[in-house]
C-alpha positions in Angstrom: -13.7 -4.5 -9.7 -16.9 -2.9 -10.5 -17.6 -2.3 -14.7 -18.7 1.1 -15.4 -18.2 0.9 -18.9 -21.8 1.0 -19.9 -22.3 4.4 -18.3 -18.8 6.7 -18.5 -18.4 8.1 -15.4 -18.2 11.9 -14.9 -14.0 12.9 -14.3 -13.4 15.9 -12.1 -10.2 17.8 -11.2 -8.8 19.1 -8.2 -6.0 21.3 -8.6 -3.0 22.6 -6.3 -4.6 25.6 -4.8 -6.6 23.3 -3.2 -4.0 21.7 -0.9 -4.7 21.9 3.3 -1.8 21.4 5.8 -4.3 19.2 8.2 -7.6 16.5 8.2 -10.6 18.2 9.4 -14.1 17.5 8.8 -14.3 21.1 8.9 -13.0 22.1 5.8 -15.4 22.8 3.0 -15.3 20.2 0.3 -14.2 21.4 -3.5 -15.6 18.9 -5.1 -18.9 16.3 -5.0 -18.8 13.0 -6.8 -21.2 9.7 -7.0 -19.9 6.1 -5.9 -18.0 5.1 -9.6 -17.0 8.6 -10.2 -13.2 9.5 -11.4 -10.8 12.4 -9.9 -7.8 13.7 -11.2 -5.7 15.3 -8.9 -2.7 17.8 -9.2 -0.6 17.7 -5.9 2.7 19.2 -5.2 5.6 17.7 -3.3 5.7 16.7 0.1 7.7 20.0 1.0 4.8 21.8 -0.4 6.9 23.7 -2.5 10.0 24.8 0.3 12.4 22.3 -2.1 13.1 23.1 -6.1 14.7 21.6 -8.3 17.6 24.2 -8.3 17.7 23.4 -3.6 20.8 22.3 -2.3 21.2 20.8 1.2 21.3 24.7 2.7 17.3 24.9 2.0 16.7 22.2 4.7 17.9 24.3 7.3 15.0 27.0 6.9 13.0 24.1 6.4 9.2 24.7 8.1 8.0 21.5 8.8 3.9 23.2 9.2 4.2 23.5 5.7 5.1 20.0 4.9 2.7 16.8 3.7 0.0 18.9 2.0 -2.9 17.0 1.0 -5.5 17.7 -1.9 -8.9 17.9 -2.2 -11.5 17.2 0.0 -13.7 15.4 -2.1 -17.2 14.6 -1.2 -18.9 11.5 -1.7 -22.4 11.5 -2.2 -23.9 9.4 0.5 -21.4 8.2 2.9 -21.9 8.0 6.1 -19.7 6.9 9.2 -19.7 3.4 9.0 -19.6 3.1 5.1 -16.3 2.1 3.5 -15.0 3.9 0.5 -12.8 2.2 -1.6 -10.1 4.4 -3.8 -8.5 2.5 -7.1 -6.0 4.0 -8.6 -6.4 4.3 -12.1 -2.9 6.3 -13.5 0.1 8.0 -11.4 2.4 10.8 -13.5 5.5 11.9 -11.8 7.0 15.6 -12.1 10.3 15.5 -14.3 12.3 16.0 -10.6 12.4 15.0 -7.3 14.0 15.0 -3.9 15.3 12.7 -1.6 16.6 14.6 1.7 18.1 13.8 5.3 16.2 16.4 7.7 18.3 17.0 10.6 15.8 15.7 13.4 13.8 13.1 11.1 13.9 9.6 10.4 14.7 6.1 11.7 18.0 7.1 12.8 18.2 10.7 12.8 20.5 10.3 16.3 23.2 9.2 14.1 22.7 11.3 10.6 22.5 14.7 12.5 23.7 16.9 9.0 21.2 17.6 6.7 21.7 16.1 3.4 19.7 16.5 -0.5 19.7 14.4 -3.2 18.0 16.3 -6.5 16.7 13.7 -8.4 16.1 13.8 -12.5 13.0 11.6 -13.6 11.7 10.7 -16.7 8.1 10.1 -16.2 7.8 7.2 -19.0 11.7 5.1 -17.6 11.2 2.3 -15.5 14.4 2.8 -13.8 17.0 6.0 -12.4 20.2 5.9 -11.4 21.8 6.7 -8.2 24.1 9.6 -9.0 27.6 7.6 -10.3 27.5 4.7 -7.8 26.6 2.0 -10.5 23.2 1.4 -8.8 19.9 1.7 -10.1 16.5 1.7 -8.9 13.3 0.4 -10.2 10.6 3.7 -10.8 7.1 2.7 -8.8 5.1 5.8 -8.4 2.1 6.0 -5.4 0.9 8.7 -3.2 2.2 8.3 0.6 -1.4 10.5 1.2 -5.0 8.5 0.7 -6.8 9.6 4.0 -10.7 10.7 4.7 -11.5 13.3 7.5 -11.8 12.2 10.9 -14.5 12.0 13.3 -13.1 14.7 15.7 -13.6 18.2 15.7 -9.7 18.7 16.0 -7.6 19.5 13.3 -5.2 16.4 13.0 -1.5 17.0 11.3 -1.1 14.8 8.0 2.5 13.3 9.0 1.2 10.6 11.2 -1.3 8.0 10.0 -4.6 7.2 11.9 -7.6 4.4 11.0 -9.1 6.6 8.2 -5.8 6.8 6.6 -3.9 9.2 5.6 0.3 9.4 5.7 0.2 5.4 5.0 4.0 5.5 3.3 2.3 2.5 1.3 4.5 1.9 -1.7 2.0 -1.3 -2.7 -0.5 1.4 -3.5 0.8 2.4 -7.3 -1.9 1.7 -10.3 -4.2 -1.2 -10.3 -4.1 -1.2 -6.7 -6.8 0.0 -4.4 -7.1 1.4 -1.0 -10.4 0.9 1.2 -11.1 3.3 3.9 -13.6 3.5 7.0 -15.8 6.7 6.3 -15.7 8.6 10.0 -17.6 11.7 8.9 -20.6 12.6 6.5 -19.4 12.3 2.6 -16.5 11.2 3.7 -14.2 14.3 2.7 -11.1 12.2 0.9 -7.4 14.2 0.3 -3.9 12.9 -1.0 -0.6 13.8 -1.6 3.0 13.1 -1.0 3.4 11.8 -4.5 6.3 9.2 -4.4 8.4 8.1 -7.7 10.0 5.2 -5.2 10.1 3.9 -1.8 11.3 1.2 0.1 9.3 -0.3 3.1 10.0 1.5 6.1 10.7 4.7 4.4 13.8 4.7 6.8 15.3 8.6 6.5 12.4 10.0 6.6 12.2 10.7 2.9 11.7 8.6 -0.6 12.1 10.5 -3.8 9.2 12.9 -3.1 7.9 14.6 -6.3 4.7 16.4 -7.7 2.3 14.1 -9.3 -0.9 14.0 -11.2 -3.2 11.0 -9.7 -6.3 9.5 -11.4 -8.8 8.2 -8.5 -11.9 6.4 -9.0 -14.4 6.1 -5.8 -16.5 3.2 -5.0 -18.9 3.3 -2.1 -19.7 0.5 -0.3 -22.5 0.3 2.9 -21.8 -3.5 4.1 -17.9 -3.9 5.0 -18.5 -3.6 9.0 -15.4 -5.7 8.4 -13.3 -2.6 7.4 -12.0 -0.3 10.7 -8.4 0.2 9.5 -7.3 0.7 6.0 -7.2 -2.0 3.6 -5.8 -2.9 0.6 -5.5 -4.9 -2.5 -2.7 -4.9 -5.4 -3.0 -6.3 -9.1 -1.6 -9.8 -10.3 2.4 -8.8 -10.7 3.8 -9.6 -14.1 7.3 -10.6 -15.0 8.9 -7.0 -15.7 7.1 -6.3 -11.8 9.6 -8.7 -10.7 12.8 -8.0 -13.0 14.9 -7.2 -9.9 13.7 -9.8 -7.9 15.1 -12.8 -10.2 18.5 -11.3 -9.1 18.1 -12.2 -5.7 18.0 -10.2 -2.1 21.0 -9.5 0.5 18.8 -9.0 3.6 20.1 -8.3 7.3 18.4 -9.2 10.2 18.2 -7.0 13.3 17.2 -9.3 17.0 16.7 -6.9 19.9 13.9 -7.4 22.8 12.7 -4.1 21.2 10.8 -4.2 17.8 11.9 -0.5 16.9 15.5 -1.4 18.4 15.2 -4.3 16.1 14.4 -2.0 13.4 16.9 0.3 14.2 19.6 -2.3 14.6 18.6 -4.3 10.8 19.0 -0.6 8.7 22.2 0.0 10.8 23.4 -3.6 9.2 22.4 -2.8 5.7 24.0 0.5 5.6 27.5 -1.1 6.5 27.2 -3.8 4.4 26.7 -0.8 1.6 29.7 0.7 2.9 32.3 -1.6 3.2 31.6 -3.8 0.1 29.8 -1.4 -2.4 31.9 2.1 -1.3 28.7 4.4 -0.5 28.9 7.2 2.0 26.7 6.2 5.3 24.8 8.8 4.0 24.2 7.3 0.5 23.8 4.0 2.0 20.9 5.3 4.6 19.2 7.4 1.3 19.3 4.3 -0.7 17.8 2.1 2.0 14.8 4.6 2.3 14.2 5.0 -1.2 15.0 0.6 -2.0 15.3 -1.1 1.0 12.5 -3.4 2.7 11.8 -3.8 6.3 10.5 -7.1 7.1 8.8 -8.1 10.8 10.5 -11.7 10.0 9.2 -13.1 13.7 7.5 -11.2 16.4 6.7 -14.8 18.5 10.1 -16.1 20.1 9.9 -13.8 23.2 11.6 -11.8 24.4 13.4 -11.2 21.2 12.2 -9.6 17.8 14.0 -10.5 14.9 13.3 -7.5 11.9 15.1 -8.4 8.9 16.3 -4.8 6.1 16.6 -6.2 2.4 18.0 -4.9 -0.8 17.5 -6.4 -4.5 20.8 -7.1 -5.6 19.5 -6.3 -9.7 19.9 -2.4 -8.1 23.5 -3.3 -9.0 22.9 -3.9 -12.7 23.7 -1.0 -14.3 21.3 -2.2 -17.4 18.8 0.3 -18.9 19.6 3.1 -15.8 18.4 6.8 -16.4 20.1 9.8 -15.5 19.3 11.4 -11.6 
């Protein structure tokens, strides 16, 4: 990474009355920064306020879904041009003290067959590494990221911030905590970077729809690079992983694999075994079981090759079910 530590760079702020529903390279920028330049950033949940910490499930049925995924910013960079690449590092995450995992009636992998809308208030403590899953003997492993690093896009159109594109955006990345960084191709003059969706944990695949959403403070330093012709889609690199990174890992995985002609069927087919197998051995609800693969769970493409068939495999650390060092949620 590039050593600023001769020349501190300037830190600015962004705050939450400067959260936007959309990406648009219309909207006026709220703050300008130089390549090696720092922002902190203040973002609310994912519901953009519509769930407290005081909701139960009754809330998700007024739910307004044009309110939801707000993003922060945008923040100018000095310079960039389409074409460039600006790279975001993420220098420190803070979670809120709450979150909120939820089952929208309408959302998620397999919103056919979880049509009841279901929330989970979580209870974090910002410095734990772990929470616990209500009273099921199951913990998870805290990993904080925002689901929101995007710059604006080249068309004139307003684009919504639920669905990814190349310059970014909802990327549901849960590799992107501290240390890791995120590089971007610029589509638009200075670039115009928001986030959001501040995560405490995630699996991959995000699978109801949800993870534990929460507000979060994020520390952001920009780096702008003019030769990475390379760079068209996001890219991304993480930090070496130490030992305590891995602590659940040494306990193993219990993985099932779903083989359909279909890669989403596939999908589909591998959370549907994971959430039985949670059922019938550990005694979770289906709903607990789907929640718990969203927030913990890992999708896998384990072949995409042996037409016709896909084979997708959905994984679970089995150190979740080591009740040592769990916090309250």
């Amino acid at each position: 990474m590039t050593d600023y530590s001769s020349s501190p760079p300037m830190v600015h702020h962004i705050g939450r009355e400067h959260g936007h529903p959309c990406w648009s390279r219309h909207i006026p920028p709220v703050r300008t920064v130089s390549s090696g330049e720092t922002v902190t950033f203040d973002t609310i949940d994912s519901s953009s306020g519509q769930i407290t910490p005081t909701s139960d499930a009754t809330t998700l049925r007024e739910f307004d879904t044009s309110q939801a995924n707000p993003v922060f910013g945008p923040v100018w960079v000095r310079d960039a041009q389409p074409g460039d690449v600006l790279r975001v590092e993420v220098i420190a995450l803070q979670t809120a003290d709450w979150g909120w995992t939820a089952i929208i009636p309408g959302f998620g992998l397999l919103a056919d067959e979880f049509p009841d809308a279901v929330l989970r208030i979580w209870r974090l403590d910002p410095g734990a590494q772990r929470i616990r899953f209500g009273d099921s003997g199951i913990s998870i492993p805290l990993h904080p990221f925002l689901g929101c690093m995007g710059v604006a896009p080249a068309t004139d159109e307003a684009l919504s911030t639920v669905p990814p594109t190349h310059a970014g955006g909802n990327l549901d990345c849960r590799e992107l905590t501290v240390g890791s960084a995120v590089s971007l191709p610029v589509q638009t003059a200075g670039a115009l970077f928001s986030c959001g969706d501040g995560h405490a944990a995630q699996g991959h695949g995000e699978v109801c729809g949800t993870a534990i959403e929460t507000p979060m403070r994020a520390t952001l330093r920009f780096v702008l690079h003019k030769d990475q012709p390379w760079v068209t889609t996001p890219h991304y690199e993480t930090p070496p992983r130490g030992l305590e990174v891995q602590s659940d890992e040494t306990a193993g995985r219990y993985a099932v694999m779903g083989i359909e002609d279909n890669l989403l069927e596939a999908t589909r087919e591998a959370v549907r075994g994971l959430i039985r197998w949670l059922v019938e051995t550990k005694g979770l609800t289906r709903t607990d079981a789907y929640m718990l693969a969203s927030v913990a769970g890992d999708l896998q493409v384990v072949q995409a090759v042996n037409m016709p068939q896909y084979s997708v495999s959905m994984s679970l650390s089995l150190g979740v079910f080591n009740e040592t060092g769990m916090d309250s949620g």
